[in-house]
N, C-alpha and C positions, 0 to 999 in steps of 0.2 A: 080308476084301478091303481093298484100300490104298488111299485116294483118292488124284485125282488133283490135283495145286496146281490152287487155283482160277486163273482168268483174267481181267483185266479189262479193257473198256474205257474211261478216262475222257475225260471231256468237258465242255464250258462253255465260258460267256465267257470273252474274256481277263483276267487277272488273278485268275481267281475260286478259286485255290487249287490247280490242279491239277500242278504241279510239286511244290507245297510237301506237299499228299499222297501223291505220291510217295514223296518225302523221307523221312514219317510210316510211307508201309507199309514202304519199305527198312530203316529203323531195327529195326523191327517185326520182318521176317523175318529181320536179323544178329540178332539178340537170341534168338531161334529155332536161331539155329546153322545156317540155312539158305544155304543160295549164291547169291548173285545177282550179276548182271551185266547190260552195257547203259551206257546215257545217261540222264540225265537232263537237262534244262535249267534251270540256277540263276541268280537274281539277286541278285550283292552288291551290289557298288555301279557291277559292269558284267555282261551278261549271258556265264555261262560255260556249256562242258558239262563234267557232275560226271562222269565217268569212273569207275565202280562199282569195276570189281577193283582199279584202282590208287589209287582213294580221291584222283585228283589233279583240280583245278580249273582249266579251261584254257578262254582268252576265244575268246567263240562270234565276236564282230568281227576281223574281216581289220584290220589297221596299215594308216596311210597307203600302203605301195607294195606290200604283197605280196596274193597272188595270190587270189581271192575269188570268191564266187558272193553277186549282189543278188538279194534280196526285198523290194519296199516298200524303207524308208529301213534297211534291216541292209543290213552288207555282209558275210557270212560269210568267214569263215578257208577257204579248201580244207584250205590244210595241215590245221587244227586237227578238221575235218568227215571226213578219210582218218582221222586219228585214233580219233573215233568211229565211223565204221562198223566201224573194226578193232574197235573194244569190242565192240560190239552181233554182229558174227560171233565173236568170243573166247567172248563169254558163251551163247553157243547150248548149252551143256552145265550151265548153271546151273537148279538149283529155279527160280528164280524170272529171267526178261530183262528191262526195263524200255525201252521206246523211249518219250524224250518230246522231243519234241512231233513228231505228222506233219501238213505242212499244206500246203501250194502247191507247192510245192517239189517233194515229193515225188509228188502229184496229177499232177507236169511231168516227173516220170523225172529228177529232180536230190534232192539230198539226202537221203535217210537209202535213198533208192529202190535203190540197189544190193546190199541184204542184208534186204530188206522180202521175196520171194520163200519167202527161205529163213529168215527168223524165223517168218514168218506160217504157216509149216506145222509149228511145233512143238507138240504134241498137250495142253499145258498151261503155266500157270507165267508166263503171256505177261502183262505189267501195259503197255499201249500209250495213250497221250494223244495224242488225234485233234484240230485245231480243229473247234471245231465247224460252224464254214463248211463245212468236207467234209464232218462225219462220214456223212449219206448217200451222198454221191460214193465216200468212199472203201467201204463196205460196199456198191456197187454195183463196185466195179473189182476190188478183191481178195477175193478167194475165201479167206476165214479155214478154215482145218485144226484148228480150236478154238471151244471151247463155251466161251463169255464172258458176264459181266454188267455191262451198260451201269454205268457210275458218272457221274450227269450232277453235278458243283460248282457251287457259288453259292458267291455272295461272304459270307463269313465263317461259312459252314453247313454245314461238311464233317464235323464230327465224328462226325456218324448215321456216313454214308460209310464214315471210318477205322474206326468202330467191329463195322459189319461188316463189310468185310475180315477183320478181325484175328480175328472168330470163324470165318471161313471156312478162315482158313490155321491158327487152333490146332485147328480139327477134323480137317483133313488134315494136320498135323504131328504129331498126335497117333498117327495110324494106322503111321506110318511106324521 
């Protein structure tokens, strides 16, 4: 019998590593030879979304005059947010989707909320970073089509974390 990719949800304070584990398990699962697609959100030295299939890095802030959606003190890009959702529906056929971060935004039917419907019913493989401010709100509103294991980060103590994942996905990569 073939397992199926595990699924994760993680969560924590802000800052506490949960994009950058990300990063850790996508590494992880290319290296696997596995598929993955999706968003991630990164910080160089301004905040971007890392755009999986195309491997390109593109800023999450709206420019002085184009056109935006506020949260708190962001201004997001529309343009660069159509972007990502286009990833996060392109990559619905990958082993592995990664949506990060869901949080107010989307809790409001803006933001990543218009491909949330149709990721959230795929039956495995799903890696999604909730804020933690929602994470009850949001497992009260949507109805997950997957069987996940909570990954809650702290600040500088994720390695447990990565370390299992990475036996989860070599047990099920191994099957395959």
């Amino acid at each position: 019998m073939v397992s199926k990719n595990p699924s994760f949800l993680i969560t924590g304070p802000s800052k506490s590593g949960k994009s950058t584990l990300c990063l850790e398990i996508l590494n992880h699962i290319q290296n696997h030879e596995l598929s993955a697609g999706g968003v991630i959100t990164i910080l160089n030295t301004v905040r971007c979304f890392y755009l999986i299939q195309s491997e390109e890095k593109i800023s999450f802030e709206a420019k002085n005059h184009e056109s935006s959606v506020s949260i708190g003190k962001f201004r997001i890009s529309e343009k660069n947010m159509q972007l990502a959702l286009q990833h996060i529906s392109s990559g619905q056929d990958c082993a592995y989707l990664f949506i990060d971060e869901i949080g107010i935004l989307e809790m409001d039917g803006k933001g990543y909320f218009p491909v949330l419907e149709t990721a959230l019913t795929r039956p495995q493989g799903n890696i999604i970073v909730l804020r933690e401010s929602i994470f009850d709100d949001f497992l009260s509103e949507f109805s997950l089509k997957f069987d996940y294991e909570v990954l809650r980060c702290s600040f500088g103590k994720n390695q447990s974390l990565l370390n299992q994942v990475k036996r989860k996905i070599d047990k099920t990569s191994q099957g395959k």
